[in-house]
N, C-alpha and C positions, 0 to 999 in steps of 0.2 A: 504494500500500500504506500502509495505517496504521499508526502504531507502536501499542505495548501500552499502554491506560492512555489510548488517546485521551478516546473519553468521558470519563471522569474530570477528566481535565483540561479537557474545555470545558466540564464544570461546575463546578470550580471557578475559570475566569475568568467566565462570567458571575455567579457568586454572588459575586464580587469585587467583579463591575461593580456588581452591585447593592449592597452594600452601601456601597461607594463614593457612589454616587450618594445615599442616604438623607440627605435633612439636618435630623438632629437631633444631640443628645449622646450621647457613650456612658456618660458618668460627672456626677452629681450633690454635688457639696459644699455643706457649709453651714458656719459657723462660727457656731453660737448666731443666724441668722438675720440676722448685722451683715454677713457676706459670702455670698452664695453664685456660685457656681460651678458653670457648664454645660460640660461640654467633652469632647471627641470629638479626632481627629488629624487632623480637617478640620474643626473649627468651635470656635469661645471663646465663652462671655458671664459676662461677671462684671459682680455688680450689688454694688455696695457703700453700706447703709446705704440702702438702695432704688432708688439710683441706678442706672443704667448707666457702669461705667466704659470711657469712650471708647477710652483704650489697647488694648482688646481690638479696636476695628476696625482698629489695623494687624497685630497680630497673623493676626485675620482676613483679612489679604490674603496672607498668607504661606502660612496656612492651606488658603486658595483655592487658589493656585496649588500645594501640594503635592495639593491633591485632583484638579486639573486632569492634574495631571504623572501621577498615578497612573492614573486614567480612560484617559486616551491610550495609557499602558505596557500596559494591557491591553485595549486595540481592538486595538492593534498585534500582540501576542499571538496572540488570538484571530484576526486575519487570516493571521499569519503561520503557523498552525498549518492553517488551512483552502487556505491556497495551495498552500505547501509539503508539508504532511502528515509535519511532522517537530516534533518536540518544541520547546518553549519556555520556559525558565522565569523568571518573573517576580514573585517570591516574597513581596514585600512585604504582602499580605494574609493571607496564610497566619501571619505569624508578627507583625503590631503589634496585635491584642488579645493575643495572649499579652504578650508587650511593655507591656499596657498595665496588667497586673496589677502589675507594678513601682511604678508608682505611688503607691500608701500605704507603700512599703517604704522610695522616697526619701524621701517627707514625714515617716517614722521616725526615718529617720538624719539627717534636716536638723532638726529638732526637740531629738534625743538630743545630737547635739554642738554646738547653738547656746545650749541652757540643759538643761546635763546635769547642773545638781546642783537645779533648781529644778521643773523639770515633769515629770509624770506622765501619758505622752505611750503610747494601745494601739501596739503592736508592726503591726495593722492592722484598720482598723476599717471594720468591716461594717456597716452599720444606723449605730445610735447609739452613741455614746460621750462618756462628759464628762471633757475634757481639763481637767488641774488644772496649777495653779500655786502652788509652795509662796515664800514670801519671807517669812521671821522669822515676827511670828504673822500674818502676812497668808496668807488663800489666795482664790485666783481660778478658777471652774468656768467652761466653759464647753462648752457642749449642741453635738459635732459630728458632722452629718452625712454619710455618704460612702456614697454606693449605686449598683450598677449602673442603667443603664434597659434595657429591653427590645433597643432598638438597639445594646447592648454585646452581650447574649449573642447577639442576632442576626451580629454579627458575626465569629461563628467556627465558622460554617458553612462559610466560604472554607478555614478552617486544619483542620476537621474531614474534608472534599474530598479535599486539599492531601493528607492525614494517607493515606486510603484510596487516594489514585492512586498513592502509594510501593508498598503493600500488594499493589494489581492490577499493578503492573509486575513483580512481584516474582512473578509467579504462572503 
């Protein structure tokens, strides 16, 4: 016998799997073009002043291995549900792009209270924004980037899933 909400739930482990498996970024920064930043919750690249800075391959292995740990949580799942035919949760997709929206809201408040009488720092920024620096009569602009990629919004198809299997259990 299957429980309520079977379906649902093996698609959203495999829309898990897949999304897991994608490797690219979910999120693009730039700082006036001197830094930017590639990154995702399984993958870093920061290039600074054109460079590749290296510190992100260890990063990257840390990376790796939460992408690995996550992959296997939900093969395990997904077998577990097809052996037994009973429920399983393993939620971690379902809720780090939401999670991941947090993101412009720390670099806010890491900003706000690190030079809070000098910059002029969006509350979150979407597209473009020029972040200012005020010091006596000096002022400093700079051009910053911060944009979803396609593999971010892809990624919440799993929490969207996730969202409707509550729905169909309930039903």
């Amino acid at each position: 016998m299957m429980f309520k909400g079977f379906k649902t739930l093996i698609m959203f482990y495999i829309s898990s799997l897949i999304v897991a498996l994608i490797p690219t970024s979910w999120w693009y920064y730039s700082a006036g073009g001197i830094a930017n930043i590639y990154d995702s919750p399984f993958l870093l690249r920061v290039e600074f002043l054109g460079s590749y800075v290296i510190i992100a391959n260890i990063v990257n292995i840390l990376l790796t291995a939460f992408r690995i740990y996550v992959i296997v949580n939900i093969v395990y799942a997904l077998i577990y549900i097809f052996r037994k035919k009973q429920e399983y949760k393993y939620t971690t997709m379902a809720w780090l792009p939401v999670l991941y929206i947090i993101d412009p809201i720390l670099t806010y408040l890491v900003l706000k209270f690190a030079l809070p009488n000098y910059a002029n720092y969006p509350f979150v920024i979407f597209g473009q924004e020029t972040f200012t620096i005020h010091q006596g009569n000096t002022t400093a602009s700079l051009l910053i980037v911060s944009e979803p990629t396609i593999a971010f919004w892809i990624s919440f198809i799993p929490t969207i899933v996730y969202v409707a299997y509550f729905f169909v259990k309930r039903l």
